[in-house]
VMD Tcl script that builds the backbone (N, CA, C; Angstrom):
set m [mol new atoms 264]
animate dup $m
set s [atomselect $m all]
$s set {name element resname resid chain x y z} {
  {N N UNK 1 A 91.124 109.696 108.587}
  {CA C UNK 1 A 92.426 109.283 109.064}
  {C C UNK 1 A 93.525 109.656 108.067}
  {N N UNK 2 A 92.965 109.502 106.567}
  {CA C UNK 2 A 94.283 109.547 105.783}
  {C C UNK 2 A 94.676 110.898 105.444}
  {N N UNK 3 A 93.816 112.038 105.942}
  {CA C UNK 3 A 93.477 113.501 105.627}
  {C C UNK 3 A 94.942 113.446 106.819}
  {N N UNK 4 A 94.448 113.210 108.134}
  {CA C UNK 4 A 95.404 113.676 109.226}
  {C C UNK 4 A 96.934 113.038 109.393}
  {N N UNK 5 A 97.052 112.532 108.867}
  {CA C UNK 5 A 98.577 111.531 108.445}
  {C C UNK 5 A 99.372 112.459 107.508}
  {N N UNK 6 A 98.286 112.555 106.345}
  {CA C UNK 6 A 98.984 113.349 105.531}
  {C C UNK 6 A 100.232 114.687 105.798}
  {N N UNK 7 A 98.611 115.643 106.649}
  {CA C UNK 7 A 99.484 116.632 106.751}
  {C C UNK 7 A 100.248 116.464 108.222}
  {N N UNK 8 A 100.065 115.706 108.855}
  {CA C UNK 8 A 101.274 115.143 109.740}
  {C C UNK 8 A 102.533 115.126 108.945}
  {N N UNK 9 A 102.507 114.326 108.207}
  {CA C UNK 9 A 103.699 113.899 107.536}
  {C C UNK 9 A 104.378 115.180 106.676}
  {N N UNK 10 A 103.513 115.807 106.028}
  {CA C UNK 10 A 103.839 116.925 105.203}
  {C C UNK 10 A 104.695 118.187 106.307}
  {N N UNK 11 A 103.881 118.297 107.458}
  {CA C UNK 11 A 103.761 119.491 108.129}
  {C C UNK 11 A 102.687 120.507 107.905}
  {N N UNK 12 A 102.105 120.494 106.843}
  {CA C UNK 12 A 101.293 121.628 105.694}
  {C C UNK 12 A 99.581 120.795 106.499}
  {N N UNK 13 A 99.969 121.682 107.835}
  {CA C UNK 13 A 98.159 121.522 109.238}
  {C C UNK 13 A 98.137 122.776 109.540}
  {N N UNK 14 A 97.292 122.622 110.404}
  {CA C UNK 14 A 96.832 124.026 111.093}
  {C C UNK 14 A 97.232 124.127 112.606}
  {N N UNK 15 A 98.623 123.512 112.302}
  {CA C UNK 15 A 100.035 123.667 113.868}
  {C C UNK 15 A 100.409 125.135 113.642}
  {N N UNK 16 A 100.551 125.136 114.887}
  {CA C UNK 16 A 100.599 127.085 114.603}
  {C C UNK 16 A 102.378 127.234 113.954}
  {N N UNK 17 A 102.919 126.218 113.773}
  {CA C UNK 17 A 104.252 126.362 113.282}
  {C C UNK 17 A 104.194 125.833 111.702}
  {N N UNK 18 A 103.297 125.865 111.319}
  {CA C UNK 18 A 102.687 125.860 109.441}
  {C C UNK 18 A 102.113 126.811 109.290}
  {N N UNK 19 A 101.563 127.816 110.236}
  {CA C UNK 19 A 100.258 128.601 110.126}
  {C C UNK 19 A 101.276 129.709 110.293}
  {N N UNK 20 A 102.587 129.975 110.883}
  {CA C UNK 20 A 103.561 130.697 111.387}
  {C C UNK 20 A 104.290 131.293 109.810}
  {N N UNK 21 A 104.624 130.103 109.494}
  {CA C UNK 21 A 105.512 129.992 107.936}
  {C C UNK 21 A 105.074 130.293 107.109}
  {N N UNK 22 A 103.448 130.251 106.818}
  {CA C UNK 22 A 102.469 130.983 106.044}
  {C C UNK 22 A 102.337 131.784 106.185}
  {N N UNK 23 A 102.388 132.598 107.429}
  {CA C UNK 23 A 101.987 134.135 107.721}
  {C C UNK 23 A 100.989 134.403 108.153}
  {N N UNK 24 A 99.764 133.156 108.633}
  {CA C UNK 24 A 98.484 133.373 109.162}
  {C C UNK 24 A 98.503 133.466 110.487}
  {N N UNK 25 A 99.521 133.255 111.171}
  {CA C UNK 25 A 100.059 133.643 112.779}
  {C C UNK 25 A 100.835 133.721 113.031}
  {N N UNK 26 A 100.619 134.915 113.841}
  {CA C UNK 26 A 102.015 135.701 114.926}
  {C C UNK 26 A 103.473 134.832 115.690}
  {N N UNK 27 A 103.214 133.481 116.143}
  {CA C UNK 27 A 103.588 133.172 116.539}
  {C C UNK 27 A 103.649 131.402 116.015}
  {N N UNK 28 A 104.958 130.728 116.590}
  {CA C UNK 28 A 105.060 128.959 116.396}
  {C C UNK 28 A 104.593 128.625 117.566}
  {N N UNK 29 A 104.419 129.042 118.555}
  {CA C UNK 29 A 104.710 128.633 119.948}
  {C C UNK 29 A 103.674 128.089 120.587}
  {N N UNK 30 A 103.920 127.114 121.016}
  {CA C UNK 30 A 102.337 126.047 121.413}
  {C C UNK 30 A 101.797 126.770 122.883}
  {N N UNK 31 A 100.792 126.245 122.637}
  {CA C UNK 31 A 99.664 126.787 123.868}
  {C C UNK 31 A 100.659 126.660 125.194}
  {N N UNK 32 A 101.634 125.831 125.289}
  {CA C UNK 32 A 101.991 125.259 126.363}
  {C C UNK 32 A 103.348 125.771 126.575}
  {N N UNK 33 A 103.855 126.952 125.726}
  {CA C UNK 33 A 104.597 127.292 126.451}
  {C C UNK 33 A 106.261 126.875 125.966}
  {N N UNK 34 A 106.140 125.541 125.549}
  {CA C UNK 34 A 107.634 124.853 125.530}
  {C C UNK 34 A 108.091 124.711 124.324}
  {N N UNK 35 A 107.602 125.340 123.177}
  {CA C UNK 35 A 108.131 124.831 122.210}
  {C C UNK 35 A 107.130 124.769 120.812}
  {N N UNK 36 A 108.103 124.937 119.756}
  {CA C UNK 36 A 106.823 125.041 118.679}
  {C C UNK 36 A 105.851 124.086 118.308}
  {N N UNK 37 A 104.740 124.578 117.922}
  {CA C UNK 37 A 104.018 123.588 117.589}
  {C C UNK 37 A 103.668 122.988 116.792}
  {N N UNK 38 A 104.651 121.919 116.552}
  {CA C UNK 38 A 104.698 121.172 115.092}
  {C C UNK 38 A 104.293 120.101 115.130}
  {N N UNK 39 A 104.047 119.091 114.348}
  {CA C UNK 39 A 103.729 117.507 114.499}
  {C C UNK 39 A 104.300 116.491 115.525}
  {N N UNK 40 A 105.527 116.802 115.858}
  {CA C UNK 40 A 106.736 116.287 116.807}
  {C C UNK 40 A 105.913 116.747 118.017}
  {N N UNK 41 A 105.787 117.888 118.507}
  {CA C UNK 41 A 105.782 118.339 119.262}
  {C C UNK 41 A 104.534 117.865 119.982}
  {N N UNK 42 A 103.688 117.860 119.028}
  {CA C UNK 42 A 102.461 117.446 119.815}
  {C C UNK 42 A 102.546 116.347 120.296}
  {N N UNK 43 A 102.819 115.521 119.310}
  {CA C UNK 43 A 102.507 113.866 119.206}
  {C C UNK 43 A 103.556 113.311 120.105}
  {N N UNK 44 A 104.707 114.080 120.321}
  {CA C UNK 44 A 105.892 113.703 121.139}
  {C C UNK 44 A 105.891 114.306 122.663}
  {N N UNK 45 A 105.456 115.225 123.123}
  {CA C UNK 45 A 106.395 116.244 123.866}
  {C C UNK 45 A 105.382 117.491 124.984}
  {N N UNK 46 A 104.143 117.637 123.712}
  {CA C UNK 46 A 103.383 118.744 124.335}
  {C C UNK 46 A 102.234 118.181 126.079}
  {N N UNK 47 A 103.246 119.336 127.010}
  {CA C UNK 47 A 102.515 118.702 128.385}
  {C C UNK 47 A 101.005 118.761 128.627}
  {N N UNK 48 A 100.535 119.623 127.634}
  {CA C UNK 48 A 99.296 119.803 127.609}
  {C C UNK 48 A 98.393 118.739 127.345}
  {N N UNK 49 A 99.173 117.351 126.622}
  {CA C UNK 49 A 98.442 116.238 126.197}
  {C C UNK 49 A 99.362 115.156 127.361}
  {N N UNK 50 A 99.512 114.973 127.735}
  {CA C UNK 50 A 100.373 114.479 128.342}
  {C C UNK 50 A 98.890 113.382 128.934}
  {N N UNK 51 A 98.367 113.365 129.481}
  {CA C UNK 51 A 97.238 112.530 130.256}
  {C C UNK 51 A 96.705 111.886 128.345}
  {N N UNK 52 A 96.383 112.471 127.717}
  {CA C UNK 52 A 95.712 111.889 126.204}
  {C C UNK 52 A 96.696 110.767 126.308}
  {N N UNK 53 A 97.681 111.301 125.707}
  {CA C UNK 53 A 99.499 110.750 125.047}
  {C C UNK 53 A 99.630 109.032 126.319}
  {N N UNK 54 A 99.567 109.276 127.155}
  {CA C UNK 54 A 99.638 108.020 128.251}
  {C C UNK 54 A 97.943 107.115 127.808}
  {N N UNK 55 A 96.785 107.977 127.893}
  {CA C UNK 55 A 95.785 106.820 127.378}
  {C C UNK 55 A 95.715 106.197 125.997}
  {N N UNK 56 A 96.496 106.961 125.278}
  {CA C UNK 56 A 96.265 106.467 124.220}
  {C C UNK 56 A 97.453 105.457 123.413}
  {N N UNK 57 A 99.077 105.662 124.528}
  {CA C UNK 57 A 100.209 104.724 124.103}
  {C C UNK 57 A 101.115 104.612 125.341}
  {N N UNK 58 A 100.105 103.456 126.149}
  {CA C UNK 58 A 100.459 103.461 127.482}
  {C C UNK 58 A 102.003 103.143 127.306}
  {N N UNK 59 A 102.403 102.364 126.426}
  {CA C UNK 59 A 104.039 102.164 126.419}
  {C C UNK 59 A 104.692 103.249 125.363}
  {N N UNK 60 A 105.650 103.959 125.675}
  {CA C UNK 60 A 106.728 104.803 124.795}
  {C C UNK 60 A 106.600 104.240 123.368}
  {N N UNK 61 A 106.432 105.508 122.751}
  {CA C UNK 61 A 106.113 105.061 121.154}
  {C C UNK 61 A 106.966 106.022 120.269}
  {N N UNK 62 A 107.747 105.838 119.705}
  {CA C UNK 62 A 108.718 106.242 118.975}
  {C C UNK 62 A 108.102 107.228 117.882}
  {N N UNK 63 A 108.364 108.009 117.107}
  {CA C UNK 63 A 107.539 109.260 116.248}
  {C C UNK 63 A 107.534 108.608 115.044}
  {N N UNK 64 A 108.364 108.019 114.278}
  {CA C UNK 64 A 108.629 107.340 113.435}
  {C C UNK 64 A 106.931 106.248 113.635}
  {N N UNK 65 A 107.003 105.502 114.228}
  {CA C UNK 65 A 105.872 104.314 114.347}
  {C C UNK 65 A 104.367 105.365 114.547}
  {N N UNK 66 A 104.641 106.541 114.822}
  {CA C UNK 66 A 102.798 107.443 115.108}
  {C C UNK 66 A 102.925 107.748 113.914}
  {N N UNK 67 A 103.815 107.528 112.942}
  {CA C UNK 67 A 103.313 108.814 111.747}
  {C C UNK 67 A 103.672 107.431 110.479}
  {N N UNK 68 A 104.179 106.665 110.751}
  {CA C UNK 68 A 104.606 105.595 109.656}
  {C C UNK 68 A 104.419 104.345 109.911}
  {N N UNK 69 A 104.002 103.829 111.217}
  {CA C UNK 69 A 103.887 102.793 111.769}
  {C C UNK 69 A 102.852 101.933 110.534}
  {N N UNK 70 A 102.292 100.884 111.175}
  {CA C UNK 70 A 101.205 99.654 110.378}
  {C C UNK 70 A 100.091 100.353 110.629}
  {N N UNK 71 A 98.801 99.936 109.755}
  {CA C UNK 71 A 97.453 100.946 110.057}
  {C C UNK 71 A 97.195 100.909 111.580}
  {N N UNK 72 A 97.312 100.077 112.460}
  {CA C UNK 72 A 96.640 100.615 113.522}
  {C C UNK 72 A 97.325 101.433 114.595}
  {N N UNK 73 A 98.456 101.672 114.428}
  {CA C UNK 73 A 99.450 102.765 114.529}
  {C C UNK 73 A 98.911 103.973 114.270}
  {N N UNK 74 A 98.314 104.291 112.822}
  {CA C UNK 74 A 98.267 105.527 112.437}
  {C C UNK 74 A 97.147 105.547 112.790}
  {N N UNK 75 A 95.990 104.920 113.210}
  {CA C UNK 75 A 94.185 104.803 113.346}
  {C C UNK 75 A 95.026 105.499 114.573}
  {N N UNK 76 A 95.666 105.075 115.683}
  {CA C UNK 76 A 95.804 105.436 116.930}
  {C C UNK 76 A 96.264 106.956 116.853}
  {N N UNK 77 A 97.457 106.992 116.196}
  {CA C UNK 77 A 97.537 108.691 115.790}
  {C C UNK 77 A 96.552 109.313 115.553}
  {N N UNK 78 A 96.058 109.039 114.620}
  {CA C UNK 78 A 94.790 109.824 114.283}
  {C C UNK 78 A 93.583 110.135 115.197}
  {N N UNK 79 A 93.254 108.987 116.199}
  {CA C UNK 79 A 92.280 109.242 117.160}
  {C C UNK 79 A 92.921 110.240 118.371}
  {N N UNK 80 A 94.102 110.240 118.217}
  {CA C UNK 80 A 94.762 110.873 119.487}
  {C C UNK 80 A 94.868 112.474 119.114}
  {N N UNK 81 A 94.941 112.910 117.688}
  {CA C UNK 81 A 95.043 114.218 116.913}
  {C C UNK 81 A 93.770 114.563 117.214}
  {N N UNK 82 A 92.716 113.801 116.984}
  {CA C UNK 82 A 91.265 114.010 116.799}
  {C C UNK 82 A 90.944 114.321 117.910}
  {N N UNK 83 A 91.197 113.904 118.938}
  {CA C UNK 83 A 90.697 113.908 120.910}
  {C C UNK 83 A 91.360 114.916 121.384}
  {N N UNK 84 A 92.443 115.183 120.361}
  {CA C UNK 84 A 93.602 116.947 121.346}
  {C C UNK 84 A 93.178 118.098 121.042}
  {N N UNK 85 A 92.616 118.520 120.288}
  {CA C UNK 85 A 91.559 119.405 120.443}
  {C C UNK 85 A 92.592 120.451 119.149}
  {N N UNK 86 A 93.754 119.869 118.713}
  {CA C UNK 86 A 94.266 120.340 117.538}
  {C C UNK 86 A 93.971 120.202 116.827}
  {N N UNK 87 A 93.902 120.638 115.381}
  {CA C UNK 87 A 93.448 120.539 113.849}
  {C C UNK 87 A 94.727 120.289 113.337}
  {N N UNK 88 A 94.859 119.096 112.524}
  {CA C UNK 88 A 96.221 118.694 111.805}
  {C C UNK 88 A 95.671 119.228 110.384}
}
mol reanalyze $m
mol bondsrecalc $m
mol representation Tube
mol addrep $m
């Protein structure tokens, strides 16, 4: 958990918009089309998780509280990074 917070928080994952800035890929642009793929993006925005994102914070959850929230905030981030099939 504290591995995937980290580089949440940092940015410095294997989001193709860290992997972009490094030079290890062509592109920022998420699988989905809409936008780069950064920590925000996933955890906020990407339609591709969209069914995860609803089981896992059936009520609207602010980005601030997935990445800084109380531990079971971030346990929940973290299981939700872990189940999207992304590498943070």
């Amino acid at each position: 958990m504290h591995r995937i917070i980290f580089r949440l928080r940092t940015g410095h994952c294997c989001l193709k918009a860290h992997l972009r800035g490094i030079g290890v890929a062509e592109s920022a642009t998420c699988d989905c089309g809409e936008g780069d793929q950064t920590p925000e993006h996933v955890l906020q925005a990407c339609p591709l998780l969209d069914q995860l994102r609803i089981q896992t914070w059936p009520d609207p959850t602010d980005l601030r509280t997935k990445m800084w929230g109380a531990l079971e905030d971030l346990e929940r981030t973290s299981m939700f990074v872990a189940s999207s099939g992304f590498r943070a």
